[in-house]
N, C-alpha and C positions, 0 to 999 in steps of 0.2 A: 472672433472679435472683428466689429467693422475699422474699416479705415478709412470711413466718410468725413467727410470736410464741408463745410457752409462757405459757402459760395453767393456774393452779390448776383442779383442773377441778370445775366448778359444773354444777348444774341447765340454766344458759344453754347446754351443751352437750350433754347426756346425752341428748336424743332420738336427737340423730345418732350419737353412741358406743354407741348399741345397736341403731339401724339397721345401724353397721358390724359390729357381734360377728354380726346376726342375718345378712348376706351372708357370712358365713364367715371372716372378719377375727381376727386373735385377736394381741392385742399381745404376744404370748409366741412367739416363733418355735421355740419347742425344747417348747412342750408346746399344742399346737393345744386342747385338752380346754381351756385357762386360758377360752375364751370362753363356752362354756356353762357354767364354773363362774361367771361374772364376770356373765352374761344371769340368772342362779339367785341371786345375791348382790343385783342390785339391784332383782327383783322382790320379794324379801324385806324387802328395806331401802336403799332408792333415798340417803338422807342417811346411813345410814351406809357403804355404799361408796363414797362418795365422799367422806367424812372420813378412813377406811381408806387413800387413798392417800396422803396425804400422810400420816407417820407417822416425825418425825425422831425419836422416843424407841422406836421400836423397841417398842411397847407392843402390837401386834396378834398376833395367833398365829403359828403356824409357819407356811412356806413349801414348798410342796408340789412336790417336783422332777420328773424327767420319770419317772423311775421310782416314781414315787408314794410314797419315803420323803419325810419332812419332817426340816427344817431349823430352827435358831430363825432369826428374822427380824433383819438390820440395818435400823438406821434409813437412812433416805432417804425419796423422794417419788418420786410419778407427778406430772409434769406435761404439758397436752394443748397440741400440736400445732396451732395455727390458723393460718388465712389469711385468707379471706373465710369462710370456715367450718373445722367441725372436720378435721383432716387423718391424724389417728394420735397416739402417746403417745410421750413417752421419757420414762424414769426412768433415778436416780441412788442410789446406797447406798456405803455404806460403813464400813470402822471407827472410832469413836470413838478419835481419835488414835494412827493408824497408818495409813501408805500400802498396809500390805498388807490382803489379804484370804481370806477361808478357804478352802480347798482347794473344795469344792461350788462358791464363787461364780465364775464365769468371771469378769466386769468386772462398775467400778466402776457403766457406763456401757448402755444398750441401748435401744431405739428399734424403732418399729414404723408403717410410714406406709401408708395406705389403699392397697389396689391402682392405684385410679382418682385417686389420687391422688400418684403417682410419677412423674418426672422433670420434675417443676418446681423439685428444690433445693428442698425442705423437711426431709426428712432433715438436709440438709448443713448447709442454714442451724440448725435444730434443735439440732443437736449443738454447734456454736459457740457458741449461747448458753449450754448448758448446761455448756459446759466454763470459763462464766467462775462458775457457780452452786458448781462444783467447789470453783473456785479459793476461793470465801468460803467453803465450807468446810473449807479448811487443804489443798485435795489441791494437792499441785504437780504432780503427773502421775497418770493413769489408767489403767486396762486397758480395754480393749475388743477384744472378739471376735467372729468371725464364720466364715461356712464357707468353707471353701477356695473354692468355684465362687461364690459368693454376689460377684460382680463390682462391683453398682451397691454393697454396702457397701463392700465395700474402698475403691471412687474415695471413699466421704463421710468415713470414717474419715481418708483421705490427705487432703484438702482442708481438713480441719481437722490437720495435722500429724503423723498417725503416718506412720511411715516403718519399714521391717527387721520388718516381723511373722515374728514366732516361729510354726512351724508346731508343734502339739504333739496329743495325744489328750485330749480328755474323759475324765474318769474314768468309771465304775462304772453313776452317775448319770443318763449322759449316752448311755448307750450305749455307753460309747470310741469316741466319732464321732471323725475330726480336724475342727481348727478353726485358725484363726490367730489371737494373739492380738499388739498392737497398745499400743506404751504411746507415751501422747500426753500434751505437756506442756499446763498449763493456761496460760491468759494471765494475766500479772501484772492485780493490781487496778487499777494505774494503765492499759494499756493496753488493760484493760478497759472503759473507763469507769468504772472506781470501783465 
């Protein structure tokens, strides 16, 4: 059982999140390029990419999709992955008082854990917490998605409660990959711990 924690992500961690972008790591599974944009952003400005990710007012620029059009940005945050050290990212967005989401955004919800650092339940546990992060703010359920073959997501996704994913096509964006998408209820604040 992991005993990772979500972590704002500070200086205390950024050597190791750019040792992992510089092995080939890239916390964007649908657009590999996000890493040497992200190795290019914090050589330029190490404190401001990492104010950039957390960003619940939606104030940073647009969001650059896999096809290279842009998007405007919801708010949400990145937050990192640790254990005894750093393990990978997930972040959370959404709309300001509305459970939906725009046609471009696949989920609410997405996650990305070091190679060398999978199958110890860090994803899973990861996801759990973040689904209680949800919950405060107003989502009672999520989407989240993934690829058809992409197996060890599915089991984290299921381990934290989705169940019946919808098979469907990414749009335009996306390639018209398929993907499955995945709605999972958030925990009550009470059963959350508060």
């Amino acid at each position: 059982m992991s005993n990772a924690r979500l972590a704002i992500p500070s200086r205390e961690h950024l050597a190791a999140y750019v040792a992992a972008l510089e092995r080939g790591w890239s916390p964007d599974n649908l657009r590999p390029e996000a890493a040497q944009d992200q190795l290019a952003a914090i050589a330029a400005d190490a404190d401001g990419f990492l104010g950039r990710l957390v960003d619940r007012e939606a104030r940073g620029g647009p969001v650059t999709l896999p096809d290279g059009s842009q998007v405007r940005r919801l708010p949400g945050y990145v937050l990192w992955i640790v254990d005894d050290e750093l393990c990978g990212s997930i972040g959370l967005r959404w709309v300001p008082g509305s459970p939906e989401l725009p046609p471009h955004v696949l989920g609410h919800i997405g996650y990305a854990v070091f190679p060398w650092k999978r199958r110890c339940g860090h994803a899973t546990r990861a996801l759990g917490l973040m689904l209680r992060e949800a919950r405060r703010e107003g989502l009672e359920e999520v989407i989240i998605t993934t690829d058809p073959d992409n197996v060890a997501s599915q089991r984290v996704i299921e381990a934290n409660g989705g169940r019946d994913p919808e098979a469907f096509v990414r749009g335009p964006q996306y390639g018209n990959t398929p993907a499955l998408r995945y709605r999972v209820r958030t925990p009550s604040l009470e059963t959350a711990g508060g």
